[in-house]
N, C-alpha and C positions, 0 to 999 in steps of 0.2 A: 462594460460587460457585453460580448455576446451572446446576442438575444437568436438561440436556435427556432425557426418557423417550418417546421416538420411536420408533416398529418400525421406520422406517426406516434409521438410524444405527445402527451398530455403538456398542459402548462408547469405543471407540478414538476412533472420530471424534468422537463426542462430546465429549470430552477433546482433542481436535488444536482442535477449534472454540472452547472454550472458553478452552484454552491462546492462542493466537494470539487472540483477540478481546480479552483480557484484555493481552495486552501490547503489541496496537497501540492500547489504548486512551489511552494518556502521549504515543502522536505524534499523537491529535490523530482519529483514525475513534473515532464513538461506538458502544458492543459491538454497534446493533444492524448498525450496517455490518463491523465485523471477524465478526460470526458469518457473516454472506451470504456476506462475502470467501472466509471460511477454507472454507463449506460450497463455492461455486462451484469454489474450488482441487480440494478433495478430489472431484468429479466427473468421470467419467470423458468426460461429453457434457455437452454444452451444457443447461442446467436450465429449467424454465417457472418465472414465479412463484409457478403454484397449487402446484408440488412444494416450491418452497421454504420456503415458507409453513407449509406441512404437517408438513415436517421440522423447522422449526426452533421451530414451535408459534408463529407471531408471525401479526399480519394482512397479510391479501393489501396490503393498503395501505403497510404497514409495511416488506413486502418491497420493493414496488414503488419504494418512496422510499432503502430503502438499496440496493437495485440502481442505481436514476438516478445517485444519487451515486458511487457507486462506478465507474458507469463514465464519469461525467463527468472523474474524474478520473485512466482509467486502469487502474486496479487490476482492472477487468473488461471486457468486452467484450460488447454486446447483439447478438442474432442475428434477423433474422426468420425467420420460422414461413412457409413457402410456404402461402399460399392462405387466410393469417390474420393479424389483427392482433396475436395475443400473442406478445411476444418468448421469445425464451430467452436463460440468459447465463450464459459460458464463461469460463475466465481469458484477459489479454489475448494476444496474441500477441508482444508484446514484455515479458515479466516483469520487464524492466530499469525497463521508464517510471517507476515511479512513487518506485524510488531514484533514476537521474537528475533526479528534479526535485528530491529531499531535498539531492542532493548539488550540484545549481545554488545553493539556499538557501545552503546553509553555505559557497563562494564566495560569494556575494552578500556575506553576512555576515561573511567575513574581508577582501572588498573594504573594505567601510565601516569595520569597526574600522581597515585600514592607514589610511584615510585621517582616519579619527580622532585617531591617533596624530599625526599630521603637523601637526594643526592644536589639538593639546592645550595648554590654557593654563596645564598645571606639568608637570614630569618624571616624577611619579609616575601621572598620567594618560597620559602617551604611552608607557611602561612598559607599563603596563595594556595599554592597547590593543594594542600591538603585540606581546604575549605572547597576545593573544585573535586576533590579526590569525593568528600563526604557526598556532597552532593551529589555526582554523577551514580558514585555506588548505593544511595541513599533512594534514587529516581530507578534502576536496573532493579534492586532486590522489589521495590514495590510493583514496578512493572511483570516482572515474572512471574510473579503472587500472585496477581489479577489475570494473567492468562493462565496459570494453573486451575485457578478457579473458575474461570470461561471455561475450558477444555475438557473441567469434570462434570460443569453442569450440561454442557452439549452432550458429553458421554451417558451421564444420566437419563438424558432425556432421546439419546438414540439408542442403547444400549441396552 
């Protein structure tokens, strides 16, 4: 594991960052976009990327490229800077997006195995599929559930 040595980060954070970069790295963000992620999360304001940079000991360039990405796809949020070109960037405003999209996949994914199944050329293949079918659509309907019900108790509680 690297061990970030920052005056800026606490030990804690350090460890929250490296923790969560390290375990969203198997879905597929590469650590240097989960450390951005996990550092933008743990800010209390919107970030520049000379601070981030700084913090997390990586190049300005570096940053810049895992902030693009990251909020290309959600997971953060870019802000402008009144009266400048450098952005800041915050977490998103909907913290749901970026599991709704995982949990669109895995419908997508139990769609096709159902229809796999249907069109399998032995029994032991339409099995298959349709034991992958239950499951992926089994994991999508309770995922969706739970962010329905995250998005109404935030609503509640901002609304």
């Amino acid at each position: 594991m690297l061990d970030i040595q920052t005056p800026g980060l606490r030990a804690e954070e350090r460890q929250v960052i490296e923790d969560l970069a390290s375990l969203l790295a198997p879905w597929g963000l590469p650590l240097s976009q989960g450390r951005v992620y996990a550092y933008v999360l743990l800010s209390s304001a919107p970030v520049g990327l000379d601070q981030i940079a700084a913090d997390l000991e990586m190049s300005k360039a570096g940053a810049w490229s895992a902030a693009t990405q990251l909020d290309r796809f959600g997971h953060i949020k870019r802000h402008g800077t009144p009266g400048s070109k450098r952005a800041r960037y915050g977490p998103s405003e909907d913290l749901t997006a970026v599991m709704a999209a995982h949990s669109a996949l895995l419908g997508s994914l139990g769609e096709i195995f159902q229809r796999s199944a249907t069109t399998a050329a032995s029994d032991v293949v339409a099995v298959r599929m349709e034991e992958l079918a239950d499951l992926y659509l089994t994991v999508w309907r309770t995922m969706d559930d739970a962010i329905r019900e995250v998005k109404a108790k935030h609503a509640s509680r901002t609304g």
